[in-house]
VEXDREN-2710 file (C-alpha; in Angstrom, 1 decimal):
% VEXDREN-2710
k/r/px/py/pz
1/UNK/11.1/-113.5/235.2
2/UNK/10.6/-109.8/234.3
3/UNK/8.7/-108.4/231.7
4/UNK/10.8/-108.3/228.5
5/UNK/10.3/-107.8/225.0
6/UNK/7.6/-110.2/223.2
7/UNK/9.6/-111.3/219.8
8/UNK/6.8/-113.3/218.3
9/UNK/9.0/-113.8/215.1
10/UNK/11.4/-112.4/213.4
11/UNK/8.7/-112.1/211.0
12/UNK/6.4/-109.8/212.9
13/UNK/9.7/-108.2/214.1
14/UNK/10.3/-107.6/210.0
15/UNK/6.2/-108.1/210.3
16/UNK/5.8/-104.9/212.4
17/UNK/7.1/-104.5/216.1
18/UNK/5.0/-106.4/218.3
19/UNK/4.5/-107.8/222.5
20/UNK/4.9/-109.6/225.9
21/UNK/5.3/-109.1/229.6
22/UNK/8.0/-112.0/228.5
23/UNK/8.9/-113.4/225.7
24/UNK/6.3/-115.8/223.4
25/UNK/9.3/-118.4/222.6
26/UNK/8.8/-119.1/218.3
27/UNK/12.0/-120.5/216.3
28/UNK/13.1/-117.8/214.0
29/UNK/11.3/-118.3/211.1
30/UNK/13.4/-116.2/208.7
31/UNK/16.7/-117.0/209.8
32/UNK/19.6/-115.5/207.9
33/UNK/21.8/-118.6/205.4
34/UNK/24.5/-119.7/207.4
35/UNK/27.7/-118.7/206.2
36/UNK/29.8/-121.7/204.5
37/UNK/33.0/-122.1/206.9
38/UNK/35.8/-121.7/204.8
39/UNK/39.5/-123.2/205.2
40/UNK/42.4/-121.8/203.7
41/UNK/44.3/-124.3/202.2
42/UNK/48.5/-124.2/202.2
43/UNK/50.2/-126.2/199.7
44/UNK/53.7/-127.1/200.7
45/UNK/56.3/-126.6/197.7
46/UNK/60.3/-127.0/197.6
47/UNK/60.5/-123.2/196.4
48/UNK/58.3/-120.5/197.3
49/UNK/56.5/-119.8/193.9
50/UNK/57.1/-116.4/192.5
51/UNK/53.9/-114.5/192.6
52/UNK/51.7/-113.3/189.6
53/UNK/51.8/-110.0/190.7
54/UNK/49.5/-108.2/188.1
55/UNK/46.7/-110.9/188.6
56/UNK/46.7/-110.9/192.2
57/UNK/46.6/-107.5/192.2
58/UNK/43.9/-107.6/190.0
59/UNK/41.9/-110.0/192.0
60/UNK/42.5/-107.9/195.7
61/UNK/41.2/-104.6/193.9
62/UNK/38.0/-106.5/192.6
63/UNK/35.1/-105.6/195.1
64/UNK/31.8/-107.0/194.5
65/UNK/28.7/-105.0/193.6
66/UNK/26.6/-103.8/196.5
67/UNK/22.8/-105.8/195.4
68/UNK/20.5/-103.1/194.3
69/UNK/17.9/-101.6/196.3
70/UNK/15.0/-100.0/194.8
71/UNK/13.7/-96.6/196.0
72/UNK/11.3/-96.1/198.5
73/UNK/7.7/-95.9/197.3
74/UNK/5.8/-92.7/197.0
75/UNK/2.8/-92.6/199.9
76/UNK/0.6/-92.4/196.7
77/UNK/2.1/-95.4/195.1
78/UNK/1.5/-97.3/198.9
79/UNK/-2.0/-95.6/198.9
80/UNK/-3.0/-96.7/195.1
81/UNK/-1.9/-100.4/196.2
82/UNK/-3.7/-100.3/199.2
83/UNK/-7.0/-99.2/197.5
84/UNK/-6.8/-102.0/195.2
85/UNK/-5.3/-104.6/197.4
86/UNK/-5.7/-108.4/196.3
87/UNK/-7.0/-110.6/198.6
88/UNK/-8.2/-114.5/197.5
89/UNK/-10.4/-115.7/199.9
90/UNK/-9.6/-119.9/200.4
91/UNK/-12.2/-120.0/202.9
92/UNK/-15.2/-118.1/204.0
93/UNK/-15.4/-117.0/207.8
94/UNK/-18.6/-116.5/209.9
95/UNK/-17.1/-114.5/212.6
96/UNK/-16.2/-111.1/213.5
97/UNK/-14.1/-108.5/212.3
98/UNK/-11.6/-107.1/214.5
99/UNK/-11.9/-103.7/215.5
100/UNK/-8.9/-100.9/215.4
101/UNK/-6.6/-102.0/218.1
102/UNK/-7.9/-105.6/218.9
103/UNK/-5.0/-108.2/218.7
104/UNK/-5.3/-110.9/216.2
105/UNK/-4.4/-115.0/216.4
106/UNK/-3.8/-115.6/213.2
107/UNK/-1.3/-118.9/211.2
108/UNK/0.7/-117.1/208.4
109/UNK/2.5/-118.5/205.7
110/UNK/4.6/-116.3/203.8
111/UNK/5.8/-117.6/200.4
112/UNK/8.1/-115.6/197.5
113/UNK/6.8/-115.5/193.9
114/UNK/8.4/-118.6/192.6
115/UNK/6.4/-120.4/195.4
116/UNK/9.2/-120.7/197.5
117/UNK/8.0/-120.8/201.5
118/UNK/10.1/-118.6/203.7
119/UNK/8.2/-118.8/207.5
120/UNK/5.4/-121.1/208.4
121/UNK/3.4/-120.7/211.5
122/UNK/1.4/-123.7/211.5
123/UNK/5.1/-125.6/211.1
124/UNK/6.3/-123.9/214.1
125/UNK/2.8/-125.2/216.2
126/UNK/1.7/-121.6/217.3
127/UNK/-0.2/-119.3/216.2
128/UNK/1.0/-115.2/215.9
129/UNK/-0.7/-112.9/217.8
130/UNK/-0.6/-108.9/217.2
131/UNK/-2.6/-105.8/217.0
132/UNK/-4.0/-104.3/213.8
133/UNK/-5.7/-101.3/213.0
134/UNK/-2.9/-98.9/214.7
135/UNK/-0.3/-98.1/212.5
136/UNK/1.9/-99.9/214.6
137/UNK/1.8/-103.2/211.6
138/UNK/4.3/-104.1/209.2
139/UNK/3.9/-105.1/206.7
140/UNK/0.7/-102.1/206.0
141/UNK/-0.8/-104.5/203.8
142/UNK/-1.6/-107.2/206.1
143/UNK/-2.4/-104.9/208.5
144/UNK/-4.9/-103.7/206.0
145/UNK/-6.0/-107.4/204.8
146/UNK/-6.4/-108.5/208.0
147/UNK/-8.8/-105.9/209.6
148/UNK/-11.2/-106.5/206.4
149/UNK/-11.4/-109.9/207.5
150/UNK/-14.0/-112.6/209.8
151/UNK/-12.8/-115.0/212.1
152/UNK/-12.7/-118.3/210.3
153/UNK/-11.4/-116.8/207.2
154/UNK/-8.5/-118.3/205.7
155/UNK/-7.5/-115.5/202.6
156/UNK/-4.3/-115.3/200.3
157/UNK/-2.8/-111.9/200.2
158/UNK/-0.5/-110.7/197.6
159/UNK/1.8/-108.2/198.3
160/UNK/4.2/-106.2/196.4
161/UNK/7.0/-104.6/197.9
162/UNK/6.1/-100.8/198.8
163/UNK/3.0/-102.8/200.9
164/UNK/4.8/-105.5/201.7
165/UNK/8.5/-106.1/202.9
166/UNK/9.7/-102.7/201.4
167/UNK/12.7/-101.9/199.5
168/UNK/14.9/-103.5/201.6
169/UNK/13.5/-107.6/201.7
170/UNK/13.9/-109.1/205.1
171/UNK/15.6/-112.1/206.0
172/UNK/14.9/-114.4/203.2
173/UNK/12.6/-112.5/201.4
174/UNK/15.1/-110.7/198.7
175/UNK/14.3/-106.8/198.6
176/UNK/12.3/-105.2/196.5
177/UNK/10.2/-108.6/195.9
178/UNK/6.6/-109.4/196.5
179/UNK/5.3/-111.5/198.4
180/UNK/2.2/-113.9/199.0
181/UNK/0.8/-114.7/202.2
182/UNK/-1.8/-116.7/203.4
183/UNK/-3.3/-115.4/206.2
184/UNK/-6.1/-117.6/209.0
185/UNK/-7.8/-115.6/211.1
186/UNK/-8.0/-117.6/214.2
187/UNK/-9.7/-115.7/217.1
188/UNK/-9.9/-111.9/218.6
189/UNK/-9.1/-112.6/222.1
190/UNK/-10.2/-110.1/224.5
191/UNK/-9.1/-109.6/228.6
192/UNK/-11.0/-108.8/231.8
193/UNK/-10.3/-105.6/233.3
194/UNK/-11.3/-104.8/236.6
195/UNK/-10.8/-101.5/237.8
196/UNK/-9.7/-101.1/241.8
197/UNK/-8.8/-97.5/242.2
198/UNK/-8.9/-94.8/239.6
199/UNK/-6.1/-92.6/238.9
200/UNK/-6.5/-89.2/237.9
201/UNK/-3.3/-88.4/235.7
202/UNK/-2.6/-88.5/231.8
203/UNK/-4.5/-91.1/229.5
204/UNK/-1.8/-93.8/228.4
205/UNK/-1.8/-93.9/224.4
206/UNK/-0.2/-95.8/222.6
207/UNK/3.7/-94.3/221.9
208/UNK/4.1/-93.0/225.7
209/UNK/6.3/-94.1/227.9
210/UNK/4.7/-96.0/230.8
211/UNK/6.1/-96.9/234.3
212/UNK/4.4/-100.1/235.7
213/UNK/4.8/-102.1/239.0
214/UNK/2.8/-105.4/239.0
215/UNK/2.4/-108.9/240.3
216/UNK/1.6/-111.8/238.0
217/UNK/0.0/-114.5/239.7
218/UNK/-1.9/-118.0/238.1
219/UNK/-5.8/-118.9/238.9
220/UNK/-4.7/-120.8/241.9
221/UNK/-3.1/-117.9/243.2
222/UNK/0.4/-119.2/242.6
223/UNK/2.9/-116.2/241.8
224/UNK/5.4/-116.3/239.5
225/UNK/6.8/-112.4/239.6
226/UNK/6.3/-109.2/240.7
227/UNK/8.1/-106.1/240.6
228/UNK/7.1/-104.9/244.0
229/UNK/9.8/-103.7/246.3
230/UNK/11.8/-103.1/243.4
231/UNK/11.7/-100.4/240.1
232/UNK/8.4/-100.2/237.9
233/UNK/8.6/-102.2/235.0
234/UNK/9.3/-99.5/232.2
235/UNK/7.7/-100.1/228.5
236/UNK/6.5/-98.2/225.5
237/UNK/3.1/-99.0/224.2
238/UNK/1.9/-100.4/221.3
239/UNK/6.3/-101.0/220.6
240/UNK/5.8/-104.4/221.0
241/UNK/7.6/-104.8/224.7
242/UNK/5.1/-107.0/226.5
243/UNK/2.7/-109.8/226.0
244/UNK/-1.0/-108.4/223.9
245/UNK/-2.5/-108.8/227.2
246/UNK/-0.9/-106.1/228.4
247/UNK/-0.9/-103.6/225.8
248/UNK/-4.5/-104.1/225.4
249/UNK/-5.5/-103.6/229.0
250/UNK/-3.0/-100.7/229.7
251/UNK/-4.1/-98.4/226.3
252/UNK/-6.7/-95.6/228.2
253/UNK/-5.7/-96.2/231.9
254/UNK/-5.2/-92.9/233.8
255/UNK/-2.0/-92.4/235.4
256/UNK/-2.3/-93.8/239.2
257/UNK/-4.7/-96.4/238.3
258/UNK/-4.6/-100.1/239.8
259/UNK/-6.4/-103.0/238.1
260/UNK/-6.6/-106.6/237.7
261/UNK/-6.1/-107.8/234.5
262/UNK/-7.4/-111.4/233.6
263/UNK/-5.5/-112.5/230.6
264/UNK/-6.2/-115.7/228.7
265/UNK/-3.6/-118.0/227.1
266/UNK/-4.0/-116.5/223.5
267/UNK/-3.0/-113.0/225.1
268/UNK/-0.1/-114.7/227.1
269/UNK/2.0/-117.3/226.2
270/UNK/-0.3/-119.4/224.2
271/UNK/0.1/-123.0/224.8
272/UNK/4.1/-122.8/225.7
273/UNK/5.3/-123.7/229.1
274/UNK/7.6/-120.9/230.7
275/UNK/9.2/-120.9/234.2
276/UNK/6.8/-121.1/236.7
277/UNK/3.9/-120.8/234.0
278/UNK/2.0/-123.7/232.7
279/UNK/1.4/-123.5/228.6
280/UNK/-2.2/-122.9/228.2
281/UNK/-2.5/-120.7/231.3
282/UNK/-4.6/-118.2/232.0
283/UNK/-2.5/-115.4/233.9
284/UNK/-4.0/-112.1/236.5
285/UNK/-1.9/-109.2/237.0
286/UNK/-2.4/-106.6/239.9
287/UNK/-0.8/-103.7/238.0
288/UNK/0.0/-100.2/239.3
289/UNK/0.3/-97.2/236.4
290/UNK/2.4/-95.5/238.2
291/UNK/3.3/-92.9/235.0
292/UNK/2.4/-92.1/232.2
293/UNK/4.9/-89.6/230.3
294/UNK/3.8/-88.5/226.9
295/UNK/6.9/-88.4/223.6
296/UNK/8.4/-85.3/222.8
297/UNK/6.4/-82.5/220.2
298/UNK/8.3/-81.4/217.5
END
């Protein structure tokens, strides 16, 4: 079981771009309508009928309108919505407020206008898990929403379009359209790094290109992958490639560096049972940075 790309929704995909050292399994929750099958139906007749040639032609040359998309918002139009962003709080929180680049548990319901509900975590039985406060969040306005609040907090976030889904929509939320979404912040879960040799190359940030070899291993020291003996696991960070465990504990490790990282279920795969891997499990990795290679300038 490699690492491979963390989809914690199509919703957090639409949401932002988000992680796992292998997948957090969630149902889609904004899954495109199924197409109606269609059957063509042939009536039998004595004669072949003559055809209407002017209607049919007609009919083949009508094309339906394209649905219209409205332009993409000015940054000053995102920034004026930003700065007067409505949040309703439901319920008061006592805890604390995350921090820019802690990863968030939070339930999200997401609902159109009219009331409609178009993705429900706490319907799906876990929880969503991503960073905020690095401009890796979509939509901007819950990233915004979200690092305002304290854990405990259960708020209701509107959102029009340029700070929510954009122009475009995104599964079944129609484009252009704002949206409401109430947001529980949950918990700030946090892993234990323990540092084992230092390296002394480039700082990994979050956009480089990272080379990593590694062995996963549960508490009782049973292991359930590793990538030793064979290529480093390659992964961009803060793109949404591996599990928040990871990208936390891998953001400001030197090039060359080996650690431990202790990573506890919220940071993994929450309370889910993957091959080899327990739900609720709390998971070490003996990682290797092996590089660190930085995006191209402009």
């Amino acid at each position: 079981m490699t690492p491979q790309k963390f989809v914690m929704s199509v919703l957090l995909v639409a949401l932002l771009a988000l992680a796992a050292c292998t997948p957090v399994p969630t149902p889609d929750p904004l899954p495109t309508p199924e197409e109606e099958p269609t059957t063509a139906v042939v009536e039998e007749t004595a004669e072949p009928a003559q055809e209407d040639t002017s209607a049919t032609s007609e009919e083949t040359q009508t094309v339906p309108e394209p649905p219209v998309v409205p332009p993409a918002p000015s940054q000053e139009e995102i920034d004026a919505l930003l700065a007067d962003l409505q949040i309703e709080v439901v319920n008061e929180g006592d805890g604390a407020t995350p921090e820019p680049g802690d990863t968030v548990v939070a339930h999200v319901i997401v609902e159109t206008e009219d009331g409609e509900v178009v993705f429900n975590s706490y319907e799906i039985g876990e929880p969503l898990r991503f960073p905020v406060g690095i401009d890796v969040m979509f939509p901007v306005g819950l990233d915004v929403a979200v690092s305002q609040m304290n854990v405990g907090e259960t708020a209701r976030i509107t959102l029009p379009a340029a700070i929510g889904f954009g122009p475009d929509g995104s599964g079944l939320v129609p484009p252009g359209s704002t949206v409401i979404m109430e947001v529980e912040l949950v918990s700030i879960p946090t892993i234990e790094t323990v540092i084992e040799e230092e390296g002394s190359g480039p700082v990994a940030e979050f956009g480089d290109l990272l080379a990593v070899h590694y062995t996963g291993t549960l508490e009782d020291g049973t292991e359930f992958d590793s990538s030793v003996g064979g290529d480093p696991f390659q992964l961009i960070l803060g793109a949404g490639q591996v599990i928040p465990g990871w990208e936390i504990g891998l953001e400001g490790l030197t090039e060359g560096t080996k650690a431990r990282f202790i990573i506890p279920p919220d940071l993994a795969y929450g309370s889910t049972d993957r091959p080899g891997i327990p739900g609720n499990s709390t998971l070490i990795f003996d990682i290797e940075l092996v590089s660190v290679t930085k995006p191209p300038t402009e």
